[in-house]
C-alpha positions in Angstrom: 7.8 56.3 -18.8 6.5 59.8 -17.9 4.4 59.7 -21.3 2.5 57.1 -19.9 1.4 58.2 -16.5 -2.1 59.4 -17.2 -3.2 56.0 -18.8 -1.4 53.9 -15.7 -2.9 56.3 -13.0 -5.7 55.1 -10.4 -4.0 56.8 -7.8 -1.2 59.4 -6.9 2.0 56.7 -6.3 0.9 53.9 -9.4 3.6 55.2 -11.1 5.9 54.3 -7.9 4.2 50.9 -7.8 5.1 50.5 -11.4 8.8 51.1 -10.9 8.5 48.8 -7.7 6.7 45.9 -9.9 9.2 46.3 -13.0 12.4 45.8 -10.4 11.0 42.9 -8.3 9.5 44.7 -4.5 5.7 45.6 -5.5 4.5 44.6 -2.2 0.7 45.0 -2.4 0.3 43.7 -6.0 -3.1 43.7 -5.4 -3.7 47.7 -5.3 -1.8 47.7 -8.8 -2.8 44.7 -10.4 -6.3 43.4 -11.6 -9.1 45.4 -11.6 -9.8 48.6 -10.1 -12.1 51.1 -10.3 -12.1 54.1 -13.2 -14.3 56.9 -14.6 -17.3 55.5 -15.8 -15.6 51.7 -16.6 -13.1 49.8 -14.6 -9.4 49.4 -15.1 -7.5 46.4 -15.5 -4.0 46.1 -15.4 -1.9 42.6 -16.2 2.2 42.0 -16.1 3.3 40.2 -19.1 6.7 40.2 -19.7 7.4 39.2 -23.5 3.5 39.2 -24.7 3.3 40.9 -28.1 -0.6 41.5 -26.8 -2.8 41.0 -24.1 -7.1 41.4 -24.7 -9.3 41.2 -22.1 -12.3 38.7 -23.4 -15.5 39.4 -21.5 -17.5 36.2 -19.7 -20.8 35.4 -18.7 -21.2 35.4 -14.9 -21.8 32.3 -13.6 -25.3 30.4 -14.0 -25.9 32.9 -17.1 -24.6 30.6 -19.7 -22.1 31.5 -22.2 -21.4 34.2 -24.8 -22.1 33.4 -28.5 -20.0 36.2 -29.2 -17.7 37.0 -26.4 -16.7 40.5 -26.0 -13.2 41.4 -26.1 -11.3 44.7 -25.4 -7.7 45.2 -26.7 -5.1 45.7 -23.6 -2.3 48.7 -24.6 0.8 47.9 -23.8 1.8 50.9 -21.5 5.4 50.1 -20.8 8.1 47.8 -22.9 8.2 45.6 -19.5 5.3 43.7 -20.0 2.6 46.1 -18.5 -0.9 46.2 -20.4 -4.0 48.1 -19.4 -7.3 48.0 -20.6 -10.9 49.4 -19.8 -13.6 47.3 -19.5 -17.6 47.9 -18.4 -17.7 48.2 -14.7 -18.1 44.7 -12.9 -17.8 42.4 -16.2 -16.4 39.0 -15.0 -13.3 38.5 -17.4 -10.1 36.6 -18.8 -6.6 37.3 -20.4 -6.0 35.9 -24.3 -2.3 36.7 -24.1 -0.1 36.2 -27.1 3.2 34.8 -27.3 5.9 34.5 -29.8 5.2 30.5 -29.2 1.3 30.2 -29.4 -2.1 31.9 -27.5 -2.9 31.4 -23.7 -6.4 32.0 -21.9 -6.2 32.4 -18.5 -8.0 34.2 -15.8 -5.9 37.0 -13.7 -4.9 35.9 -10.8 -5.3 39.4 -9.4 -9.2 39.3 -9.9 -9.9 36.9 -7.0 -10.7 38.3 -3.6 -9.6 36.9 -0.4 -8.5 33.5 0.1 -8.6 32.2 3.5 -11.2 32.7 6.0 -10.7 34.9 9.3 -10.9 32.2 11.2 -8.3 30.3 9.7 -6.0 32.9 10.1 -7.1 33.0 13.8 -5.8 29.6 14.7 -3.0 29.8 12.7 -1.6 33.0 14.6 -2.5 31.2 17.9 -0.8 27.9 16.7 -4.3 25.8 17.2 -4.8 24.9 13.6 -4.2 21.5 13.9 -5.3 20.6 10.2 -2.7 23.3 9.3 -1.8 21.4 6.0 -5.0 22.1 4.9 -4.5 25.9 4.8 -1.0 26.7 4.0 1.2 25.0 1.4 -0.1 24.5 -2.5 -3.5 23.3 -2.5 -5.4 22.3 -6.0 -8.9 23.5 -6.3 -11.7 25.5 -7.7 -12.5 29.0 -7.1 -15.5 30.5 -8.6 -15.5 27.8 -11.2 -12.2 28.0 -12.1 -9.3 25.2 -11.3 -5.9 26.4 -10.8 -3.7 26.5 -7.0 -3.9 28.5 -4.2 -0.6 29.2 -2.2 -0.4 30.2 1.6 3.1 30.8 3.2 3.6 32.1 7.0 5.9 34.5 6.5 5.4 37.8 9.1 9.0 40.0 8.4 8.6 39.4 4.7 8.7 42.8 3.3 7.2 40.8 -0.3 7.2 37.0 -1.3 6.2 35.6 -4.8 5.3 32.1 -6.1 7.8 31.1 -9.1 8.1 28.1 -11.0 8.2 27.0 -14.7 5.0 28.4 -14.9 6.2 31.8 -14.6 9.9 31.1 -16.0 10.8 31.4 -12.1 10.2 35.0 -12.4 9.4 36.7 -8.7 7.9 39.8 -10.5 5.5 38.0 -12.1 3.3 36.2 -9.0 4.0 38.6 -6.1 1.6 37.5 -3.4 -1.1 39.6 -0.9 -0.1 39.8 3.0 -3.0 38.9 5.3 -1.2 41.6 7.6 -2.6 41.1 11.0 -1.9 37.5 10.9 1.5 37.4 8.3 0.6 35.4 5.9 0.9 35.7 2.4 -1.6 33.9 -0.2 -2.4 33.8 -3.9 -4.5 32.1 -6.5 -2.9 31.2 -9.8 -5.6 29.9 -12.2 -4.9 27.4 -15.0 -1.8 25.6 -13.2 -2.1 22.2 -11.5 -0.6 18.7 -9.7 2.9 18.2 -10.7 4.6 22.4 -11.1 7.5 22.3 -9.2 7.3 25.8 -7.5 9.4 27.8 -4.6 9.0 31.5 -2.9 11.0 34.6 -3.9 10.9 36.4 -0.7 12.4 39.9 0.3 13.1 40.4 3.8 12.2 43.6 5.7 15.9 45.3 4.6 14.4 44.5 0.9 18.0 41.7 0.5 16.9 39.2 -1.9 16.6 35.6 0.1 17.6 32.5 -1.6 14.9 30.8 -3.2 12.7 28.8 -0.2 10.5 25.4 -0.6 7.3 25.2 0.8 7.4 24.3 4.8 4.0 22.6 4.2 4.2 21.3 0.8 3.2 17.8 0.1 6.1 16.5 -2.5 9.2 17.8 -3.5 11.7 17.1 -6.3 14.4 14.6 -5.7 17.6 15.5 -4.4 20.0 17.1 -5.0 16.9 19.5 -6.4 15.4 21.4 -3.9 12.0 22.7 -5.2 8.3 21.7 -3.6 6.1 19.7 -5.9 2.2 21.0 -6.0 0.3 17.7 -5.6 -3.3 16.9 -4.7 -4.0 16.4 -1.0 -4.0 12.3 -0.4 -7.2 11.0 -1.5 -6.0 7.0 -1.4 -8.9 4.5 -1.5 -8.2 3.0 1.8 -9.3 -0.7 2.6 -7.5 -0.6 6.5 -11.1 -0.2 8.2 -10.4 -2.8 10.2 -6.9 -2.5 11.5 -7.7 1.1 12.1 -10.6 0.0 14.5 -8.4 -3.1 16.3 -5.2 -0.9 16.7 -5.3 0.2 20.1 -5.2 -3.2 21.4 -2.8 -4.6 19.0 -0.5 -1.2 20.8 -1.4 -1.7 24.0 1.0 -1.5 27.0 -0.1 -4.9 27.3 0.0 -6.0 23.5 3.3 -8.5 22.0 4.8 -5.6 20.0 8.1 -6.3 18.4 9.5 -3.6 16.0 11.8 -3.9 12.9 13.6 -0.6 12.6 14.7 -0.2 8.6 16.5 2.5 7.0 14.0 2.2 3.3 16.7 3.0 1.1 19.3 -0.1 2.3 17.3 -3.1 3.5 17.4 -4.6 -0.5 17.8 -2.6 -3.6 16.7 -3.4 -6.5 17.8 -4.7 -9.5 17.3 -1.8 -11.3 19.0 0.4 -8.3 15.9 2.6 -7.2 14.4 1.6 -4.0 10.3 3.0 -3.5 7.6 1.9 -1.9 5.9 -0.5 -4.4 8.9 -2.8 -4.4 9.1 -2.7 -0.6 5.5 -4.0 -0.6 6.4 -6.7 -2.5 9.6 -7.2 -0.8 9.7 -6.4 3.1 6.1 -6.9 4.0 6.1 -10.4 3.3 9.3 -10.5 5.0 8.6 -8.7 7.8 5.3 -11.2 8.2 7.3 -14.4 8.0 9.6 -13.0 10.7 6.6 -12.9 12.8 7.4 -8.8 14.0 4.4 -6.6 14.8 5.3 -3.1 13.4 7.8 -1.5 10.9 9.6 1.2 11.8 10.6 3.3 9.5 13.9 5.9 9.9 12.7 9.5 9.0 10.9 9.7 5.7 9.9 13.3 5.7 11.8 15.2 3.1 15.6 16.0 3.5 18.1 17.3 1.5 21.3 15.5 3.3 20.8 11.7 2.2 24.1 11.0 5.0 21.3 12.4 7.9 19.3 9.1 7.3 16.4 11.5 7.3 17.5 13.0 10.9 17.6 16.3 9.4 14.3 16.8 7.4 13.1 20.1 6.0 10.1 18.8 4.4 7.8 17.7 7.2 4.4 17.5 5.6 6.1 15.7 2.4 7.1 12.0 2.2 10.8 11.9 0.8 10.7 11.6 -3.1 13.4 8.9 -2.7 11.4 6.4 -2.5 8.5 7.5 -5.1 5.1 9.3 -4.8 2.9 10.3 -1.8 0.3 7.8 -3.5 2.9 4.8 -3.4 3.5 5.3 0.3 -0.2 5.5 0.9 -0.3 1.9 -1.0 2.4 0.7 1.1 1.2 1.6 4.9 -2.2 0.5 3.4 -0.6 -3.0 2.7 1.0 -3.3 5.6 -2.1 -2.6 7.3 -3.8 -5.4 5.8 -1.4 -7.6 6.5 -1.6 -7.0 10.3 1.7 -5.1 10.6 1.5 -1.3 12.3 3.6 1.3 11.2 6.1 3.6 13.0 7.6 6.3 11.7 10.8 8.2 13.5 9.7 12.4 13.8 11.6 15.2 14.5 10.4 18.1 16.5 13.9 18.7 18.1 15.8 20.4 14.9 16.6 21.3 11.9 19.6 21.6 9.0 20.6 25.1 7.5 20.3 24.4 4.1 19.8 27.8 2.3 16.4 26.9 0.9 14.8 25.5 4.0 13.3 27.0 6.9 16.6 28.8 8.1 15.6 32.7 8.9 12.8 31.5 6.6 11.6 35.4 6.2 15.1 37.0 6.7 14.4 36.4 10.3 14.8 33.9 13.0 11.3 32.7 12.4 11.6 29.2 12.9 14.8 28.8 15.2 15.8 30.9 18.2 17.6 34.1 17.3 19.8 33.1 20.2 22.3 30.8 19.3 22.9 29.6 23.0 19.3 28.4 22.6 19.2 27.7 18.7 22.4 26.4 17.5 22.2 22.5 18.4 26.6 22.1 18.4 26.3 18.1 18.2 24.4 18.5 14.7 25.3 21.7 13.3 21.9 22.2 13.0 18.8 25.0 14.2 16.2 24.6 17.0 12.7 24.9 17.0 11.8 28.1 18.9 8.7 26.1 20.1 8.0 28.6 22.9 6.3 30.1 19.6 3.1 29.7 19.0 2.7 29.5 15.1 5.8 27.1 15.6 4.7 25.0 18.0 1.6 24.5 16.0 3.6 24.0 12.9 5.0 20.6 14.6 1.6 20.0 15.8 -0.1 20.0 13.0 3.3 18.0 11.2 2.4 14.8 13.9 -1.3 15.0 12.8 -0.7 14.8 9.5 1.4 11.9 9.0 -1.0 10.1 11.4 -4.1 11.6 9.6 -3.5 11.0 6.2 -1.3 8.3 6.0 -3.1 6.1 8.7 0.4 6.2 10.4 -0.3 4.2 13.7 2.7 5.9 15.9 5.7 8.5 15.9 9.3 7.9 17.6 10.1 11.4 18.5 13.6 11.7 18.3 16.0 13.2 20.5 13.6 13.9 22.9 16.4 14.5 25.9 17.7 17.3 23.8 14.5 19.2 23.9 14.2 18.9 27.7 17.3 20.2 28.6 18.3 23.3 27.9 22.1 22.3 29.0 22.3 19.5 26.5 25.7 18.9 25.3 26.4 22.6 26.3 29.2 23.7 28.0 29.3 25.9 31.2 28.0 29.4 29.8 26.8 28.7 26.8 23.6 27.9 27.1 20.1 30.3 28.8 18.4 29.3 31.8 14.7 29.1 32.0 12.5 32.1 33.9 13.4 30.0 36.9 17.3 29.9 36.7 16.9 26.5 35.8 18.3 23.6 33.5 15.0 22.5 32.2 13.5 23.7 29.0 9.9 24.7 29.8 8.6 25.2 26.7 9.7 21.5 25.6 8.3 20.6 28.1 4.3 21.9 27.6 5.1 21.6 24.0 5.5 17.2 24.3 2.7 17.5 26.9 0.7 19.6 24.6 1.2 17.4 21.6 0.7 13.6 23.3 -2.4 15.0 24.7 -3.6 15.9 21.3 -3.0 13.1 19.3 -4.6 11.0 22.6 -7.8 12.6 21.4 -7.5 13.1 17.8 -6.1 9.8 16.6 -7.8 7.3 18.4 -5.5 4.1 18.6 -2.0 5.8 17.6 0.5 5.5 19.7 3.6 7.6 20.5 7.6 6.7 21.5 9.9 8.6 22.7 13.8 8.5 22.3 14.9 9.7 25.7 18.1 9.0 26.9 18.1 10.3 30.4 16.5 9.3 33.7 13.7 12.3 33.2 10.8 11.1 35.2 7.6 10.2 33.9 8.1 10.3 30.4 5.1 7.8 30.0 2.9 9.0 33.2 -0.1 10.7 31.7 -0.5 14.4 31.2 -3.1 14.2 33.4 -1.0 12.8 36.2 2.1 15.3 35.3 3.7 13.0 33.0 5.1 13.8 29.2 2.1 11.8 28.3 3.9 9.1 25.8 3.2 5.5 25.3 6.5 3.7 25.4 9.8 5.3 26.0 13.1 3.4 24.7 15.0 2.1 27.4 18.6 3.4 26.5 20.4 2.7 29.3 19.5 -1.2 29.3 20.5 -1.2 25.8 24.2 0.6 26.4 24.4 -1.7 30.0 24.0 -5.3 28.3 25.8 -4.2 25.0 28.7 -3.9 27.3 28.3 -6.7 29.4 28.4 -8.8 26.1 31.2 -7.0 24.5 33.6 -8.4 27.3 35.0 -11.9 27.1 33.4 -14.2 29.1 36.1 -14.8 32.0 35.4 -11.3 32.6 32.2 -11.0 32.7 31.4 -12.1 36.1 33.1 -8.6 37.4 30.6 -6.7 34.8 27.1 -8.5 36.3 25.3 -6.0 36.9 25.2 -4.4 33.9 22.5 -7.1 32.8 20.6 -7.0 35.8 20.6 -3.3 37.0 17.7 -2.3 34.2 15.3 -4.4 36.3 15.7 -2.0 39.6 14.3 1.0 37.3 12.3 -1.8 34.8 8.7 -1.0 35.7 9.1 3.0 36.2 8.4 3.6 32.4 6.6 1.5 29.6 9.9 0.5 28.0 11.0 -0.4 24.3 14.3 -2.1 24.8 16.2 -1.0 21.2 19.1 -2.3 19.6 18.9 -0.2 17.0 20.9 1.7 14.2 23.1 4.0 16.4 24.3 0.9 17.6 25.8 -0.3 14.5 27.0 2.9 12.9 29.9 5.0 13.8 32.8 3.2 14.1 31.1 0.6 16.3 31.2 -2.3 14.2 27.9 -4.8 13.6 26.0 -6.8 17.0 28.3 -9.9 16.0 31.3 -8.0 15.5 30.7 -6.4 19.3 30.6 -9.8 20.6 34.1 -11.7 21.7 35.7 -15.0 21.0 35.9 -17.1 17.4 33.1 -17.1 14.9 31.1 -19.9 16.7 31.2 -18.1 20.1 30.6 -14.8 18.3 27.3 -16.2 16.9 26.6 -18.0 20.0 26.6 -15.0 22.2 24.7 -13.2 19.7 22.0 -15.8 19.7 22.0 -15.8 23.5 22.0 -11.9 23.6 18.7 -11.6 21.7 17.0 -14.8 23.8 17.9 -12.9 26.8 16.0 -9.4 25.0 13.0 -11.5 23.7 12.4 -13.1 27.6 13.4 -9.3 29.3 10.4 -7.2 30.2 9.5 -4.4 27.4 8.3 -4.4 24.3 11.6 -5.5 21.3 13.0 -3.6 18.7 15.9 -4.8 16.5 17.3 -2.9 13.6 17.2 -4.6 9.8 20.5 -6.8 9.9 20.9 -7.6 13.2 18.5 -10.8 12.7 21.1 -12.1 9.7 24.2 -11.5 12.5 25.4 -9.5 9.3 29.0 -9.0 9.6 29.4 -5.4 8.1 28.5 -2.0 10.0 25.4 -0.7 8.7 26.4 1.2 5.6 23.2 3.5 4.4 24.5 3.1 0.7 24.6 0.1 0.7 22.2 -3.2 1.0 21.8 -5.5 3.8 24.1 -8.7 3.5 21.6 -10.9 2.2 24.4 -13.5 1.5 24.6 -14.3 5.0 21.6 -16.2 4.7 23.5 -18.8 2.6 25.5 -19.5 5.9 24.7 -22.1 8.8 24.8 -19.2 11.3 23.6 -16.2 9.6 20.5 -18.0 8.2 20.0 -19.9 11.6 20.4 -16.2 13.7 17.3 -15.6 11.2 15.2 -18.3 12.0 16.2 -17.8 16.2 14.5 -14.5 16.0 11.2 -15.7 13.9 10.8 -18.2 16.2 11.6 -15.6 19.3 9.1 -13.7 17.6 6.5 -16.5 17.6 7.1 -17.4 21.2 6.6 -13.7 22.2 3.4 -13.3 20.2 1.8 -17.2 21.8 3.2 -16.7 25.6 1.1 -14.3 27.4 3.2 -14.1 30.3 5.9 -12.7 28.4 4.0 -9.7 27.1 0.8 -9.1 29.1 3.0 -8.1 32.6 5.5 -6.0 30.6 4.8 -2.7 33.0 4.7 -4.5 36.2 6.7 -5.8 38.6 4.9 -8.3 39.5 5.1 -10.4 36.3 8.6 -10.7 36.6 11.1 -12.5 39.5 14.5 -13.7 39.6 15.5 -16.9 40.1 19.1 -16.8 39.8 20.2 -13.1 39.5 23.7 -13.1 41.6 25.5 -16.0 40.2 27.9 -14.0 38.7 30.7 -16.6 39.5 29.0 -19.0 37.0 27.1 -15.6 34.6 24.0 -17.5 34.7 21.2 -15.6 35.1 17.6 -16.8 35.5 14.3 -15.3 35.7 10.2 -16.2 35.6 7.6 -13.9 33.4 4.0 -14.5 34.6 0.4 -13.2 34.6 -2.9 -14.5 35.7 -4.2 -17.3 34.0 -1.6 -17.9 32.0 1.6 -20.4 31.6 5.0 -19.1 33.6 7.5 -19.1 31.7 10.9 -19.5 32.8 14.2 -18.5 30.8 17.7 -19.4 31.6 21.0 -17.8 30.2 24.5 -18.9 30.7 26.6 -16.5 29.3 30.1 -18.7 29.6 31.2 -20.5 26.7 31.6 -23.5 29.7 28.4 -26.1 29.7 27.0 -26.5 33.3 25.6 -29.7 33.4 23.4 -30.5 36.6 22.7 -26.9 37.6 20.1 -26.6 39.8 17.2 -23.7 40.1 14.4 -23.2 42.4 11.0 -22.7 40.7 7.7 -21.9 41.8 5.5 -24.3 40.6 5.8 -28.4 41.0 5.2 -30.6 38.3 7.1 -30.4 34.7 8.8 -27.7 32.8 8.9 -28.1 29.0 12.0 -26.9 26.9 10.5 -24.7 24.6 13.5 -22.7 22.7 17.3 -23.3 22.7 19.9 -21.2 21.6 22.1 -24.1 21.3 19.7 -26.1 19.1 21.3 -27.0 15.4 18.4 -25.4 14.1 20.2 -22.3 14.9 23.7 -23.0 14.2 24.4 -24.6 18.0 25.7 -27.8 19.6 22.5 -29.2 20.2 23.1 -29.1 24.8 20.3 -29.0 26.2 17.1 -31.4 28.2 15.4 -34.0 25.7 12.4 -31.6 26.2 10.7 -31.8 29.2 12.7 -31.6 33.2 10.6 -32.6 36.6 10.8 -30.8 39.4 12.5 -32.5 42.5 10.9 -31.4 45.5 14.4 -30.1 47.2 14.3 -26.4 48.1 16.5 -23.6 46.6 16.4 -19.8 45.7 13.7 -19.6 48.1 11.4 -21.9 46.7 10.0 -25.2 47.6 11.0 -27.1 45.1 13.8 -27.1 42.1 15.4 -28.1 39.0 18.2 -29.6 37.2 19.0 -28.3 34.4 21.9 -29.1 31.5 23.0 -25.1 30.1 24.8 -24.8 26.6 27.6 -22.9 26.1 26.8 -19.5 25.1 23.0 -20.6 25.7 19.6 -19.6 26.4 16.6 -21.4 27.4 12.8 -20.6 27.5 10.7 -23.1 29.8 6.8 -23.3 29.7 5.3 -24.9 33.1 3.0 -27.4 32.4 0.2 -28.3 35.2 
């Protein structure tokens, strides 16, 4: 190598950085590579590994026109590696003719562009304020001075050298080493001639110089399908959108006071096809109409960023900019949120700030560091998942997740996030046992950071996404979770009302002659009911696990079963807070949710399963047309018992009301014992019109119930001035409109 020295030489040490680019850790490439200048002409040195010749083939600058004859200078080939250097006249724009043993390539040098991203880019990306992150970092097509090919950006600050490698390099990390944007850690390059579709990762050596398994981009839009693990460089979406007008109506139609009722679906289980492969087109066609008919107001969709685990349901996601390849392309989501859109359904998609897996090619010590996650493992080990915390109390981290929210909502018109496991994130005790976890700066329990962190982001997508909503999974009494920022609240739109879910769940899981000892549990939601903007969820943690299906949980034969399922989701529908019921739980499917597996779409060939189906479109109907029984959802006022302490009898009994509109009265009896001649003070004189039964045959009932309309006798009771007589089903619930 010695013999060649003089000819590599534009400074003292290029014989060190040639050593350090032949074994892998050049880390400046650009004060090697490209062009530099020499003695009266500049030098130009390219890494070819296997070219039997490199020229360098002058061209015109631009606006100049082109070269009849383009000038070309021969490359020598300094070093058996792959290492060509040639003169050429000082400042001549040029490209590389390289030849293989396969064929020729033209193609510019990667090392002959200057810096990529602007100062003040970099700015708000060390401070964590770039919210249109995605639109920096990550593999972005595009032209530079004329010439198409990608640009990479990677935040990686205790990197010590990272390269881009793919196909397009034979997934050689010598060949594509990247520059380091020092002040700010991050590490970019422009690779000419490459495009949409070149499955790529980073070869990164951490600041010991140990070779890291190969990463994926934290920001890229696509990634292979798994079990493969590499990102997929694909245009930024540029959908044709036609959703003007559900964009502009939104906020209403997800207002506290709006009739929102949710079907949670797991994308890869409601229906497969016949082919196997579940994707977006064919839920188009499949759910949407389905989801329409049922009369629901959203879809929400179970985590459909990218991640690797298919068992995690999408709970432990790595690729959080990238719509999971499971289910097809980023266009063919775009195409089905657009859809959905025009077909007046909103879209909800579960997002997780709180953790992350360990998969080796994931954001795990991403650098060879605890970049992402705490180094601590009392604060970055979650136990319950095996998984990593976010160390949001970083700033590039915290912006990171930020700028993750934004861009689902941004560019696929998502119209609101369920942040999971919020409860998690706000306690730094959480499922921690005595000593093994850190206290906060005050000694305390709750996790501060979290804290501004949720603030920080509801606040922000308040402003920037006009109309979007966001839910939170909360599972603790934490107060104000839905108060405003402003007013020293979390600042989120709904919060799901676990506790009401896990009370009534196991007031219906007794039998009936026991349930007058567990009464309570149905009614003790409605002393904390109007503290939050609640969701009330029965959703897929509820049928997983060894917990059996919502009509396996109920008691009794196969009619009572159905019966008290029927009468369970009557009493949700007529509850205050907005409904969400998991795909299944509408065909009182028998099975427990099995994510490899389809719904049991036979059911609907039964008199029950197919008459559980049509109870909750036309629960769903009655929601969306009685205004009482949405508009008063977060105050107390709306509601009032009627008959909440029969527990001798477990009839329960309630009114929904608002201004202006019909009251509505529903009545439950949940004995399988028909009370004939049961009487209920009301509110208002005159008739009371039987809109919905439970009990109907319409549903798979015995058809007890009041021919339609009851009068009002004018004999007081429950406080009121006058009452009712009413005949309850077994196992039943009513709905009553008054009628002036």
């Amino acid at each position: 190598m010695t013999e060649h020295l003089p000819t590599l030489r534009a400074g003292h040490d290029a014989d060190t950085r040639l050593e350090a680019l032949l074994c892998g850790r050049l880390e400046d490439p650009f004060a090697f590579l490209g062009r530099h200048p020499g003695d009266g002409a500049d030098i130009v040195r390219v890494f070819m590994p296997g070219a039997r010749a490199v020229t360098l083939i002058g061209t015109a600058p631009p606006g100049r026109g082109r070269r009849k004859a383009p000038v070309q200078w021969p490359m020598d080939l300094v070093h058996p590696g792959g290492v060509f250097v040639g003169h050429i006249p000082t400042g001549t724009p040029y490209r590389l003719r390289v030849e293989w043993e396969g064929g020729v390539q033209e193609t510019e040098d990667p090392y002959a562009f200057g810096l990529l991203l602007g100062d003040f880019d970099l700015h708000l990306i060390s401070r964590g304020e770039h919210q249109d992150l995605y639109r920096v970092l990550g593999a972005h097509v595009m032209e530079i001075d004329g010439i198409r090919g990608v640009r990479f950006a990677v935040w990686a600050p205790n990197a010590r050298r990272i390269s881009v490698v793919g196909n397009f390099n034979m997934w050689d990390g010598r060949r594509h080493p990247m520059r380091l944007r020092h002040e700010h850690g991050i590490w970019e390059l422009f690779i000419p001639r490459i495009g949409a579709g070149e499955a790529y990762k980073f070869e990164i050596l951490d600041a010991q110089g140990h070779m890291l398994p190969l990463k994926a981009d934290p920001l890229a839009f696509a990634a292979e399908v798994a079990p493969a693990t590499a990102s997929i460089v694909t245009p930024s979406i540029d959908f044709d959108w036609s959703d003007e007008a559900w964009m502009h109506a939104r906020g209403a139609r997800q207002d506290i006071n709006a009739p929102i009722s949710i079907y949670e679906i797991h994308a890869g289980s409601w229906r497969h096809a016949q082919a196997g492969h579940v994707d977006w087109d064919a839920l188009r066609l499949t759910l949407l109409p389905y989801v329409v008919e049922m009369g629901f107001s959203h879809v929400e969709l179970m985590p459909i960023a990218e991640y690797p685990f298919g068992g995690s349901w999408g709970y432990q996601p790595l690729g959080l900019f990238a719509p999971s390849a499971r289910f097809g392309p980023p266009d063919s989501f775009a195409r089905f949120v657009n859809a959905c859109h025009l077909a007046g359904i909103g879209i909800i998609v579960d997002w997780v700030p709180a953790h992350f897996p360990t998969d080796p090619h994931g954001l795990a010590r991403f650098d060879g560091s605890a970049l992402y996650e705490h180094q601590d493992p009392r604060e970055g080990y979650h136990p319950d998942w095996n998984t990593l915390i976010y160390n949001i109390g970083r700033r590039e981290v915290s912006g990171f997740l930020i700028a993750s929210a934004l861009f689902w909502l941004h560019q696929y018109h998502i119209d609101a996030l369920r942040v999971d496991a919020v409860a998690s994130m706000l306690y730094r005790d959480y499922s921690r046992a005595p000593g093994a976890w850190v206290a906060n700066v005050h000694g305390g329990r709750e996790n501060l950071e979290s804290i501004a962190f949720l603030r920080h982001l509801n606040a922000t997508v308040a402003v920037r996404c006009l109309g979007a909503i966001m839910i939170a999974e909360e599972s603790t009494a934490w107060p104000g979770v839905t108060r405003a920022v402003s007013e020293g609240g979390l600042g989120f739109t709904f919060k799901w009302n676990m506790g009401w879910m896990h009370d009534t769940l196991d007031y219906m899981g007794h039998d009936p002659i026991h349930r007058r000892y567990h009464h309570n549990e149905m009614t003790f939601g409605l002393l904390y009911g109007f503290s939050e903007h609640f969701i009330l969820p029965l959703s897929h943690d509820e049928v997983v696990h060894g917990k059996g299906s919502l009509i396996r949980r109920m008691p009794g034969d196969d009619w009572q079963k159905h019966a008290n399922l029927r009468a369970y989701l009557a009493f949700m529908w007529g509850h205050p807070g907005k409904k969400l019921l998991f795909m299944g739980g509408e065909l009182a499917q028998p099975e427990e949710w099995n994510h490899e597996a389809q719904l049991a779409w036979h059911q609907l060939d039964t008199p029950w399963g197919n008459g559980t189906r049509q109870l909750v479109r036309d629960l769903n109907h009655l929601y969306r047309t009685h205004a009482a029984l949405y508009l008063s959802d977060g105050r107390a006022e709306g509601f009032a018992w009627l008959v909440g302490d029969d527990c001798e009898n477990s009839v329960f009994a309630w009114i929904r009301r608002d201004a202006g509109t019909p009251t509505i009265m529903v009545v439950c009896n949940m004995t399988p014992v028909p009370r004939h001649d049961y009487r209920i003070g009301v509110p208002h004189a005159g008739t009371w019109r039987e809109i919905l039964n439970t009990d109907s045959s319409l549903y798979g009932g015995s058809n007890v119930g009041n021919y339609g309309t009851i009068q009002t006798h004018p004999h007081a009771a429950h406080g009121h001035p006058c009452s009712v007589s009413i005949s309850l089903p077994p196992l039943g619930a009513l709905f009553f409109r008054h009628e002036a």
